[in-house]
Legacy VTK file of the C-alpha trace (Angstrom):
# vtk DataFile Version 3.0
C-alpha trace
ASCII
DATASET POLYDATA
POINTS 112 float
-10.530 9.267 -14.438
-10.160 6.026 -12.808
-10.622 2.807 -14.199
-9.969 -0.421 -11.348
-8.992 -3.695 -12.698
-9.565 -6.984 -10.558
-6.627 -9.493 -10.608
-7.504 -12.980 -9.839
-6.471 -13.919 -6.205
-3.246 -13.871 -4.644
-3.268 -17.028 -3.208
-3.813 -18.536 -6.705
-0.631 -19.099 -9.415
1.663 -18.623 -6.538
1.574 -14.676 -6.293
3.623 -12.324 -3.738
0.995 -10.038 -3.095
-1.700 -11.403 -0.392
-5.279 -10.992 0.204
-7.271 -9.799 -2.847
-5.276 -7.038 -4.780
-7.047 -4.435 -7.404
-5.347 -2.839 -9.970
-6.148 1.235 -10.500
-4.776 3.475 -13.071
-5.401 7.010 -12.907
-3.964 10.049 -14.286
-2.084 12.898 -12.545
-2.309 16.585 -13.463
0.411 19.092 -11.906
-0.304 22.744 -12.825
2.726 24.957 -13.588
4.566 25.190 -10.713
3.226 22.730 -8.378
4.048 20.376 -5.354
2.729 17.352 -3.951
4.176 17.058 -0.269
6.090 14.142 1.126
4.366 11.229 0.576
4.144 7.281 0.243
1.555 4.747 -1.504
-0.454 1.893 -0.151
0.925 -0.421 -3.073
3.660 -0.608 -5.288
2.976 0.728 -9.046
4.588 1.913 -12.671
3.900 5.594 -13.445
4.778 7.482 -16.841
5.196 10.752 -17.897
3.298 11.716 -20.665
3.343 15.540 -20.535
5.454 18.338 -18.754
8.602 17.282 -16.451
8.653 15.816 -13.379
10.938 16.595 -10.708
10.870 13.207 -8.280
12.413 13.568 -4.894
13.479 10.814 -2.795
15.406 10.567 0.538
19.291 9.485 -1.648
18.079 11.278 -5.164
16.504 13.366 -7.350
15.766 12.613 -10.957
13.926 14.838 -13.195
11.884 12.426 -15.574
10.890 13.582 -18.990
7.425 13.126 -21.325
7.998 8.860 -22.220
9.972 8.428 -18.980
8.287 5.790 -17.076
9.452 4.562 -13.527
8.494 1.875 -10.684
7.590 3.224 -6.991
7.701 0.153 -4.326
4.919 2.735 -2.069
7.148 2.547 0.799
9.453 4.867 -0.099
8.913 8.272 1.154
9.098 11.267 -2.218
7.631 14.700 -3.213
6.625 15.447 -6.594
7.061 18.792 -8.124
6.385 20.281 -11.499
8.940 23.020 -11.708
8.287 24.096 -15.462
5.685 26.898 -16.824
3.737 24.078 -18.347
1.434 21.396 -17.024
2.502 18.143 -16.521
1.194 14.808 -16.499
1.989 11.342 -15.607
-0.227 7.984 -15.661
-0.484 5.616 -12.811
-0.400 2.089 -12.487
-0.996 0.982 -8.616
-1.554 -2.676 -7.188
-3.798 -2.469 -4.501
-5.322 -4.007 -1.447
-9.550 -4.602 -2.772
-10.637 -3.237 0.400
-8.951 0.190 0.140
-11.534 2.767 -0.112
-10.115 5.774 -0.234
-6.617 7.040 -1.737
-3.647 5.324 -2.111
-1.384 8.257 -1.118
-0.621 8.160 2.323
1.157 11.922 3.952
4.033 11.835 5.790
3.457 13.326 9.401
6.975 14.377 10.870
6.939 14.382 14.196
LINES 1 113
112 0 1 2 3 4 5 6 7 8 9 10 11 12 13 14 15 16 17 18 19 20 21 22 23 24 25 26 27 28 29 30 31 32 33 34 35 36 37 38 39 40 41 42 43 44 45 46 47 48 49 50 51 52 53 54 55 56 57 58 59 60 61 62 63 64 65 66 67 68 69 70 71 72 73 74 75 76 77 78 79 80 81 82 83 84 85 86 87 88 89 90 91 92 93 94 95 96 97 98 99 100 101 102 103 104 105 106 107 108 109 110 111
């Protein structure tokens, strides 16, 4: 389910982030066993477990975060996402994102 949140603008109260932002929260569902490829986000965001373990791989680290974990992502920074357990896992997103994005804020990573 998504559920988008408008934030006043940026250029008003003396906010970092430019243009007009929206605010989306979503859920993610990762069936047992499961991968999400290399990736990055089109905005920064909070994200919580809230079900299941989540194996979170970046380019210096991995930490396994548990059900009540919660974590901050920058969306620059280039991860995978497994779900390694027998049981489904889920975590909540909180993203902060450009108004005119129309599509998904996950963006693949294309090696070349």
């Amino acid at each position: 389910m998504l559920r988008f949140c408008p934030f006043r603008r940026a250029d008003q109260a003396g906010s970092r982030i430019h243009g007009h932002p929206k605010g989306l929260a979503d859920d993610f569902r990762a069936t047992l066993k499961a991968a999400l490829g290399e990736h990055n986000h089109e905005g920064p965001g909070i994200r919580q477990v809230t079900s299941g373990y989540m194996t979170y791989v970046l380019p210096d680290k991995t930490v396994v975060y548990a059900p009540g974990d919660f974590f901050f992502e920058s969306g620059d920074i280039n991860h995978t996402v497994f779900n390694k357990t027998d049981t489904p896992m889920v975590h909540v997103l909180f993203e902060i994102l450009p108004v005119n994005l129309n599509g998904p804020s996950l963006i693949p990573v294309r090696h070349h």
